[in-house]
N, C-alpha and C positions, 0 to 999 in steps of 0.2 A: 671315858668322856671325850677322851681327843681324839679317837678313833670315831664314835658314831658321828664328831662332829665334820671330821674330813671326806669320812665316807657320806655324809648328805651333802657338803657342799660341791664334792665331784660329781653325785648325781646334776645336782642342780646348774651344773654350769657345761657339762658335756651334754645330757638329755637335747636340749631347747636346739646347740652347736651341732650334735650329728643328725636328728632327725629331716631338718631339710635338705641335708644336705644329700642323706640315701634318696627320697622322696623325688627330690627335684634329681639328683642323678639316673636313678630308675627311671623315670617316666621320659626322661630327654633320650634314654638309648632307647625303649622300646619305641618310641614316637618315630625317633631321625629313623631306626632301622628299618619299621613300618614305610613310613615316604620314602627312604630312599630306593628302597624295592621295588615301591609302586613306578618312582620317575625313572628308574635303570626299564624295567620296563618298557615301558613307553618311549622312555629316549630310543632304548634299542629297536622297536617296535617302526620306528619313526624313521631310522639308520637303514634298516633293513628296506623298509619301502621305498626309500631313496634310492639306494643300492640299483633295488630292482628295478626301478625308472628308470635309471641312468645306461643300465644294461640291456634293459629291453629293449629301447633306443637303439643301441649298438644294435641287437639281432635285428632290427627294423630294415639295418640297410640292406640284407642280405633279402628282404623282399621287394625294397626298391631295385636292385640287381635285379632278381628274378621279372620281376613286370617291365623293367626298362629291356631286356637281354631276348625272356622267354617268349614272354606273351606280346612282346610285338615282333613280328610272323616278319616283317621286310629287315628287321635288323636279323635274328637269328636265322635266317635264309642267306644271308651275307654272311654273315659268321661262318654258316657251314659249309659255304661254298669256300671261301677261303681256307677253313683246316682242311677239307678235301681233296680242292685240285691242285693235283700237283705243281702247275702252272700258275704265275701270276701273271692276270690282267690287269690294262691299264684300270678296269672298272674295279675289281677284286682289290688291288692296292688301295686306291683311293677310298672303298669302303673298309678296309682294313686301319688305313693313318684315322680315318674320322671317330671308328669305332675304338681304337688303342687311344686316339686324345683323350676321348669320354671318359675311357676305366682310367687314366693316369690321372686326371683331373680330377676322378672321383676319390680315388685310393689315396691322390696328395691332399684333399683337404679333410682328411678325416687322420689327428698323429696318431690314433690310435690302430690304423689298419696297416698290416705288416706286407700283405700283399692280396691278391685278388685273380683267382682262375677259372676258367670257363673252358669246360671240355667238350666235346662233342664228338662221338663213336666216329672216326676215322681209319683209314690204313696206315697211315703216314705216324698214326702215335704225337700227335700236334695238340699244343692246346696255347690257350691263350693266356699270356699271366701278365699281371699289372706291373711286375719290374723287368722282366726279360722280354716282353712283346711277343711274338709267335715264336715258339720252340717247341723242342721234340721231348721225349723222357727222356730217352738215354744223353742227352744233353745239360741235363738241368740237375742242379743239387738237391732236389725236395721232391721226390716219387713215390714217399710213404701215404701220403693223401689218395694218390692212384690203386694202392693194391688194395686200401680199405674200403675204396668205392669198388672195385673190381670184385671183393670177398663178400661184397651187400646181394643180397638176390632177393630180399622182398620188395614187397607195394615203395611207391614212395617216400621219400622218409626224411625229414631233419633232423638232425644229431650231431653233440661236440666233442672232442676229444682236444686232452691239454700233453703236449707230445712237443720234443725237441729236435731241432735242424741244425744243420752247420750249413752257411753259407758259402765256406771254401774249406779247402781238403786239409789245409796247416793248422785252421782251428782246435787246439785244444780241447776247449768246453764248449757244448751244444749250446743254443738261443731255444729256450723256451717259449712256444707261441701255444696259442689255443684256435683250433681250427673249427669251422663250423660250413658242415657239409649241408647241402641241399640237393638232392641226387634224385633220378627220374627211370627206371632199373631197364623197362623196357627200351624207350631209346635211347640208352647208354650215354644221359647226359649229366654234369654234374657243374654245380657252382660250387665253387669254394674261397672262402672268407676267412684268411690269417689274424688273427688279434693278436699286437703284443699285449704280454699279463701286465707287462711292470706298469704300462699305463694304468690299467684297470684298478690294480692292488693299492696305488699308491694314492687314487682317488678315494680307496678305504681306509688307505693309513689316515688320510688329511679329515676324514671323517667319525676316524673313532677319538672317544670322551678320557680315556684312559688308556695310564703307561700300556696293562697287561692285558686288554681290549682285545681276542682273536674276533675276524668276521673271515666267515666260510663261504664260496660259494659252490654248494655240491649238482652237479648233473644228473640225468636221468639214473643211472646208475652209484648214486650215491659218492662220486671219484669229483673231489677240490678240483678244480679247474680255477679259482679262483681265491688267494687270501692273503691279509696283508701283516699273516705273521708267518717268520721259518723258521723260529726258535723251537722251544719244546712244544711241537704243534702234536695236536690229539692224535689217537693211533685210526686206523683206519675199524675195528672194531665199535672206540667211541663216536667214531661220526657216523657207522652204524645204525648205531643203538639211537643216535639222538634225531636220525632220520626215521628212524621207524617209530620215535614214540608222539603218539597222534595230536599232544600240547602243543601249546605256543611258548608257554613261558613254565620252566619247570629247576628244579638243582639237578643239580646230577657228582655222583664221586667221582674223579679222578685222581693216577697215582700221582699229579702235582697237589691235592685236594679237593676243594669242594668248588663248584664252580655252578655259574648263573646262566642259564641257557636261554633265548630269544629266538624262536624258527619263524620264519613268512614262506612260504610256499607260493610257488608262480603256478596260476592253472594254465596258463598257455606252453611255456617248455617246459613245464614239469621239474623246475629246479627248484631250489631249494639253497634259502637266504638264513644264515646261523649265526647269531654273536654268542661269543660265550665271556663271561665276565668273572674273575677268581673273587671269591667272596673275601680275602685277604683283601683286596683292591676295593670290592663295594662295600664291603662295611669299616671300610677304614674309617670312617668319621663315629659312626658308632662303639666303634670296638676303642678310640680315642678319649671318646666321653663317657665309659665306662671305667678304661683305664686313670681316668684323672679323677672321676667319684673315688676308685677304689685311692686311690695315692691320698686325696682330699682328706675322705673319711680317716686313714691313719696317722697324717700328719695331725688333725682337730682332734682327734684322742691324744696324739703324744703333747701336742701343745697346751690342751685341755686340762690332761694327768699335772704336766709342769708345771702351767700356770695356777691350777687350782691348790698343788702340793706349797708352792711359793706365797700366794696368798693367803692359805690359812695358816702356815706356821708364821706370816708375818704378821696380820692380824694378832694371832694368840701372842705373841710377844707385847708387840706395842697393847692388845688390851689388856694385861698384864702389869706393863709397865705404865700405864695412864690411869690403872685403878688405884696403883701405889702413889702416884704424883697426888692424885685428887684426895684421896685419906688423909695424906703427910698433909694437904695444904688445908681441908679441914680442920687434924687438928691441931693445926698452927695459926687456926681461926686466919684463913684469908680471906679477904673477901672476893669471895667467887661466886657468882648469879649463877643459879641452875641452869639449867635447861631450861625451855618453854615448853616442848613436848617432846617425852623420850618416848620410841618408839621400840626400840632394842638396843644394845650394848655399841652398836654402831656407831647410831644416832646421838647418843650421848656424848659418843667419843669425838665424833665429829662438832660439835655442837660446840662443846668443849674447846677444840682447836681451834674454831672459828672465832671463838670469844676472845679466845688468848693472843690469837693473830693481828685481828682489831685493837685490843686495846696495846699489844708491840708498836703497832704504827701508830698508833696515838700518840705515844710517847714517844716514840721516835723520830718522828713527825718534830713535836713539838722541841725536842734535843736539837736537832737542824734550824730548826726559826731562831730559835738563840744564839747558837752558832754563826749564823749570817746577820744577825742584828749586830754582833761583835765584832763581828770584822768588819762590815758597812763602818758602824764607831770610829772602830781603831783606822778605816781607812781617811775617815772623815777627820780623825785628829790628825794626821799625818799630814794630811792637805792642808790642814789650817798651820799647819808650819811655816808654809813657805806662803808667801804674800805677794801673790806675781804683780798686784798692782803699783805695789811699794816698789821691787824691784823694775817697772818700766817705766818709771818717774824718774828713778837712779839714773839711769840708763840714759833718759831723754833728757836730763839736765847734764849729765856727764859729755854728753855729743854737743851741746850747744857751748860751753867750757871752751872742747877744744876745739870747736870753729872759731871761739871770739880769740885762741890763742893764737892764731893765723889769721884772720880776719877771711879763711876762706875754709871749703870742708876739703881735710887732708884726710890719710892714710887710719889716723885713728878714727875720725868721726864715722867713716866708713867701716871701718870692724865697728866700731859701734854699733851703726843702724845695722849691719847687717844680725849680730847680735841679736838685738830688739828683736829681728825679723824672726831667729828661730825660736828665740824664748819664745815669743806672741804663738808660735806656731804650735809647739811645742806643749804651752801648760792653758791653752786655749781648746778645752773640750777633748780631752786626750783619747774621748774614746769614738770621737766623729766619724765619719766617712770622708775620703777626701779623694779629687783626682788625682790621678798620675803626675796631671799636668803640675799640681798645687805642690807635689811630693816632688817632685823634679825642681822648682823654684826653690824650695828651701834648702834642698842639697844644695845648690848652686849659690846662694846667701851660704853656706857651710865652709860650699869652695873655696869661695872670696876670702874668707877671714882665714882660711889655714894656707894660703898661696900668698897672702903679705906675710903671715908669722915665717913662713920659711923660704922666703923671697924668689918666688918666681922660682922654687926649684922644681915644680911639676905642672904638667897641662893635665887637664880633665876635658875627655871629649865626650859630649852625649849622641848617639845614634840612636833614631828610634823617627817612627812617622806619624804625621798629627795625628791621626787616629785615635794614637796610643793614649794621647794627654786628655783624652774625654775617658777614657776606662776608671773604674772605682778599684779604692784598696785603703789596707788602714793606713793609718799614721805612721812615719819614720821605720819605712822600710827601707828606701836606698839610703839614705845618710849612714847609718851605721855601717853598712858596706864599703860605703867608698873613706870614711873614717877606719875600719879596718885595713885598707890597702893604705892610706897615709902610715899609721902607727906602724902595723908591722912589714910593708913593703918596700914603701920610696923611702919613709923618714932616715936607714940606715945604707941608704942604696949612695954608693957614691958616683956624681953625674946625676943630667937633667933624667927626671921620671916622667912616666904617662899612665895613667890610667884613663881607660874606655869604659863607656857604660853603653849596653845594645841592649837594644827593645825588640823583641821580635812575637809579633800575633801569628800561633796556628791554632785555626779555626778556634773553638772555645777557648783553648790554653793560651798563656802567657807569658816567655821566658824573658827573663831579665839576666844578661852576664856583665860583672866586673871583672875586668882583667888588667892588671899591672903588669909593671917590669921590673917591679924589684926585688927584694933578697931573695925571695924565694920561701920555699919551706922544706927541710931534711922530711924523708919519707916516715920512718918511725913515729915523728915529729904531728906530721900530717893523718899520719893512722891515727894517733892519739887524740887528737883536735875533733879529729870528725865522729869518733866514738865517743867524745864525752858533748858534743853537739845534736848526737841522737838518742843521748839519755837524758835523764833527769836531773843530773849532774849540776850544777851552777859553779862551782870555783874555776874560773879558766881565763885568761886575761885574756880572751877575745870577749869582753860581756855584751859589747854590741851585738855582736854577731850572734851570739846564744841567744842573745831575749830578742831579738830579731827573728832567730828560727824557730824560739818555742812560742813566740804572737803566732807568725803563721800558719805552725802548725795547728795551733788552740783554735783560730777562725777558720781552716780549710781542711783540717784535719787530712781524709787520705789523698783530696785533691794536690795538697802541696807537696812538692819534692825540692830537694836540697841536693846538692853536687859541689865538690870541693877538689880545684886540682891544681898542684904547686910543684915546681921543680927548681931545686938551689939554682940561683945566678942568673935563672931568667923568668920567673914571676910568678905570679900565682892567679888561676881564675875562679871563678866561685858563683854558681849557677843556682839558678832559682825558678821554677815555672806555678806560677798561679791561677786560677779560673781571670778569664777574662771579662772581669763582672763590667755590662754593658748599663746596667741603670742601679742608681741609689735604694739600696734596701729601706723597706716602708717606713721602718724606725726611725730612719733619717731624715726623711723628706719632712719638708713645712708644710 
């Protein structure tokens, strides 16, 4: 039985948990991998024709050269008079500076052109180049250009080749350029057009989408001339095969793996524009969101098996244990209301619970109202103990006594009314609101009577700025303080005392410090004080000070903080920061 029943409820609670979850993981990887094929496509489709704009551009100037050079008949009549006689004229020269400003001007405003040559069938072996001006072959570092024109014997022809130079003899490593001939076989003429690559390449790097991104670009003869990776770049086989196969967009293996191909072909040079993309790199996002269906799916069975193994064996206990509770308390005739509608053993149970919850707090409830009507009572008898009215009748005929015993108001009448002044303050609404300003007044009525009792043996100074004395707070907060520092500071301090009271407002906060000069407090002494001041403790002969700290804290809770610092022989200070309540709480207001 407890098996058929764990084995339905695992179906029941994993089925409904992994079916979307394969569903909706399946259809998100074949989707993403679908589009992202299509837009790798297209992006690269997109790359590739860019590429080839930007290139063809480049081979463009190679026929502004030819039509500015060839096809006007008075410049290249100049030209060729200049590589051929051996003689310069003043005329020769001056068509020579005007024609070299042109190609130097030409060749500096293009960073992509390494240099720029113009041959014409001479004796002298002369040509014209864009950084050396008129020189010979056997003078100049770069003569491989020459013997491939010299080795050409057919029709006309354009063609590039990607071939490296050294521009002086200490050089190391060659400078790779890409050269693009334009040669004329019969009159033994030739223009030639140095390209640096790294310009080119690096226009492809700043254009491809991805880390492992290669972009190809192959010549007539299938030979890179152009690309903007030199790491594990394809073998000369694969780029081959991927020029001969007649697609645009196709896979293809390689021994790095499997990779994404993109070809554009140029019908004008007959090149040929190649991205290739590692399907590791393209289908990262799908091969991600397969990988976290498959992670998903096995964490929602283990959590599934756990939680549904945890649920039923908890269940079958407590329903168990709540059929025995309900029998026992049938036949113990309680009175227990059924259900309203049982629906299965759940239902009941819960039904159950809820009944027995409510009518907890009912009683409970009603246990607490009692509770506080009792204490409200008892606090109402308590009050009616003392009779402050009777007590400031005492008071005010005792002060009148001792004026008619002087026939003026002395030293007693004066503790008197000040007296008067803290009872009235004191058993007048104990649980009021009151200012700073009002709580500062009755310290100071406080002052007055314990500076006659022990004759002028301390001064009490207040610091603080009107501000302060409009801010709200409860009832006899500082007196008990500055009564603390009398009893256990000055009272045993031999010589004049002082105690300081500072007021000081940051922003919302409110700090309040007492600080005396007298006896002090032993450390041990002071550990003890402040640890039974942040318990719940009450036995400690500072009582002012405790129920002082535990008001504050009971009305400010975590806002209040409490600080306490004494050292024998030179004083004690004792630190307080409150909210700096700016207007009377609603309760209070008339």
């Amino acid at each position: 039985m407890r098996d058929k029943y764990f084995a339905k409820q695992l179906t029941a609670f994993l089925v409904p948990l992994l079916v979307p979850i394969v569903l909706l993981g399946s259809l998100s990887f074949l989707t993403t991998q679908h589009d992202v094929k299509r837009d790798i496509n297209q992006n690269s489709s997109f790359l590739l024709h860019q590429s080839q704009t930007q290139l063809e551009m480049i081979l463009n100037e190679i026929d502004t050269l030819y039509l500015a050079l060839y096809d006007n008949t008075a410049i290249f009549n100049e030209l060729s008079a200049v590589l051929k006689n051996p003689h310069y004229t003043y005329e020769s020269s001056t068509s020579y500076r005007i024609i070299s400003s042109f190609l130097n001007g030409f060749t500096s405003a293009k960073p992509y052109i390494q240099s720029f040559y113009l041959y014409v069938d001479n004796p002298y072996q002369r040509f014209l180049s864009s950084v050396g001006g008129l020189v010979t072959l056997d003078h100049f570092y770069d003569t491989a250009w020459y013997d491939a024109f010299m080795d050409y014997t057919g029709p006309p022809a354009k063609w590039t080749s990607r071939r490296n130079i050294k521009f002086y003899d200490f050089e190391s490593d060659a400078t790779p350029i890409v050269t693009f001939y334009n040669v004329l076989v019969p009159q033994k003429i030739a223009i030639i057009l140095n390209i640096k690559p790294k310009y080119i390449e690096s226009i492809l790097d700043d254009i491809t989408k991805y880390p492992d991104q290669q972009l190809f670009v192959l010549d007539e003869e299938n030979h890179v001339i152009f690309s903007n990776h030199h790491g594990d770049r394809l073998q000369e086989s694969e780029l081959r095969s991927i020029a001969e196969n007649p697609a645009s967009f196709f896979d293809m293996d390689t021994p790095q793996g499997k990779v994404n191909v993109t070809k554009v072909e140029s019908e004008r040079y007959k090149w040929k524009y190649v991205s290739v993309i590692p399907h590791s790199e393209l289908y990262k996002t799908p091969t991600r969101i397969f990988n976290y269906t498959l992670v998903f799916a096995v964490i929602a069975v283990a959590c599934g098996f756990a939680l549904t193994f945890y649920l039923i064996r908890r269940n079958y206990k407590q329903l168990k244990m709540i059929r025995t509770l309900i029998k026992s308390a049938d036949d113990s005739c309680v009175p227990l209301k059924p259900p309203l509608k049982v629906r299965d053993e759940y239902s009941y149970i819960i039904q159950n619970m809820i009944t027995h919850f409510i009518e907890h707090r009912y009683i409970k409830t009603q246990l607490l109202e009692k509770k506080y009507r009792l204490q409200v009572m008892e606090l109402l008898a308590l009050q009616s103990q003392i009779n402050p009215h009777f007590l400031y009748n005492t008071l005010h005929s005792v002060y009148w006594e001792s004026v008619a015993l002087t026939g003026k108001p002395n030293k007693a009448s004066e503790m008197i009314e000040d007296l008067s002044d803290i009872l009235s303050y004191s058993f007048s609404d104990p649980t009021k609101i009151v200012t700073w300003g009002e709580e500062i007044a009755n310290t100071v009525s406080y002052v007055n009577i314990q500076r006659k009792r022990y004759k002028n043996k301390f001064d009490v100074h207040f610091d603080y700025e009107e501000e302060i004395t409009r801010l709200y707070t409860i009832k006899l907060v500082l007196q008990p303080l500055v009564e603390n520092s009398i009893y256990h500071g000055i009272k045993e301090k031999d010589g004049h005392g002082l105690i300081k009271v500072k007021f000081r407002r940051k922003e919302d906060r409110l700090l309040i410090t007492v600080i005396d000069n007298g006896c002090g407090i032993p450390p041990e002494e002071l550990r003890q004080l402040v640890e039974r001041l942040h318990s719940d403790e009450e036995r400690t002969e500072h009582v002012g000070l405790y129920n002082t700290c535990k008001r504050l804290r009971l009305t400010y809770e975590h806002e209040f903080t409490f600080r306490m610092r004494s050292k024998p022989g030179l004083g004690t200070m004792v630190e307080l920061t409150v909210p700096a309540v700016e207007e009377r709480p609603l309760t209070e207001r008339e």
